[in-house]
N, C-alpha and C positions, 0 to 999 in steps of 0.2 A: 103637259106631263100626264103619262099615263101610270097608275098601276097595276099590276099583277098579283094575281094570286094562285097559288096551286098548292091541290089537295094530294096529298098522299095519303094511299087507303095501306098500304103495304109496311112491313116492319122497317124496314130499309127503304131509304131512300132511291128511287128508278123505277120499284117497279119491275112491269115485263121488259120495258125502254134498260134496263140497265144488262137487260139478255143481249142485246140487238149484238150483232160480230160483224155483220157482213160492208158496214160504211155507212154514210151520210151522201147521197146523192145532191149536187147541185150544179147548177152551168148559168149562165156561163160564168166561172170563176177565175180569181186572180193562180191559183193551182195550172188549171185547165191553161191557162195564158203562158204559165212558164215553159208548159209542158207542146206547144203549140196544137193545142186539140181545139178545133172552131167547133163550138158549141153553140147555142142558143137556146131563148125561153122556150121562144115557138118551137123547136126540133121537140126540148124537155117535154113541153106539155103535149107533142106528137105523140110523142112515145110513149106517154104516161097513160093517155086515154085510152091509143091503141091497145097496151096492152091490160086496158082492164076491162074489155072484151065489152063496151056497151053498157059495165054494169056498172064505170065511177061513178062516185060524184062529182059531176064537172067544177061544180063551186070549189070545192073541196080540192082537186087536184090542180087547180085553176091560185090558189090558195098557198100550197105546198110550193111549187113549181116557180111565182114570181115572190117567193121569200126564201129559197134555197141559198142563195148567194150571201143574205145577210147571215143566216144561220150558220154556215160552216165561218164565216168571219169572227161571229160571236163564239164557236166553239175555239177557235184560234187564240183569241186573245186570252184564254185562261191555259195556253200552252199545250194545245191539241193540236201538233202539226200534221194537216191532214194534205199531207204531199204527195202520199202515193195515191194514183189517181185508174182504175182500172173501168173496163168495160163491163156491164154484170145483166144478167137477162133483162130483155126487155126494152134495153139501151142501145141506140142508134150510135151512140158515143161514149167514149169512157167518162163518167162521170159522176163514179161511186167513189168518194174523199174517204183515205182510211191511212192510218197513221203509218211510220216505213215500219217494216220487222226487222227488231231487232237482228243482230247478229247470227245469237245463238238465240234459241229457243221460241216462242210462239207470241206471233202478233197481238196486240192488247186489244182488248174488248172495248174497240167506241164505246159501246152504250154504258157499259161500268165505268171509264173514263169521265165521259161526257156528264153521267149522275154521279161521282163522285167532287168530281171541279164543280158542279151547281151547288152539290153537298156546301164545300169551300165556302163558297160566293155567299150563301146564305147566314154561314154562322160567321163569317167577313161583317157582312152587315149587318146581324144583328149583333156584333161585340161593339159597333161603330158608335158614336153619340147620334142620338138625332137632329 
């Protein structure tokens, strides 16, 4: 059993992370599976190194890349359906997860979603007994 902890410097909870609009990239996911789009780690971390021209940090995007798959499942289970699934630079394959848009009016902000459901999760568990 591990613990976590995170600091929040900002008055709100997210942060710059509750700006983000553009999706949550990951592959190969159960999305990507419905969607028949063959993905992979290896293509992900292709493309990820590729395009950060020599100057990633390999550990780092090495990091991101074989934990993307659990991340949008975690963002899931707190009711983030991240079904729409598009191609976004840099991407050999579509595999930017970003919620459907609505009907009328304008697609939700993953990142305010995403920091508002962890918002949830936190005062969930701190109202819980220990």
């Amino acid at each position: 059993v591990s613990t976590q902890s995170t600091g929040e410097s900002e008055k709100r909870i997210g942060g710059n992370s509750a700006k983000a609009t553009s999706g949550i990239n990951g592959a190969p996911t159960e999305r990507q599976r419905q969607k028949n789009i063959q993905d992979s780690i290896e293509e992900f971390l292709s493309d990820s190194l590729k395009s950060g021209d020599g100057l990633a940090d390999e550990v780092l995007v090495h990091t991101l890349v074989h934990n993307s798959r659990a991340a949008i499942e975690f963002l899931e289970e707190f009711d983030m359906i991240l079904s729409n699934v598009n191609p976004l630079g840099g991407h050999s394959k579509p595999r930017t997860h970003r919620t459907e848009p609505p009907k009328e009016g304008r697609a939700s902000n993953i990142g305010q979603k995403s920091s508002q459901s962890f918002k949830i999760m936190c005062l969930d568990y701190l109202k819980s007994p220990s």
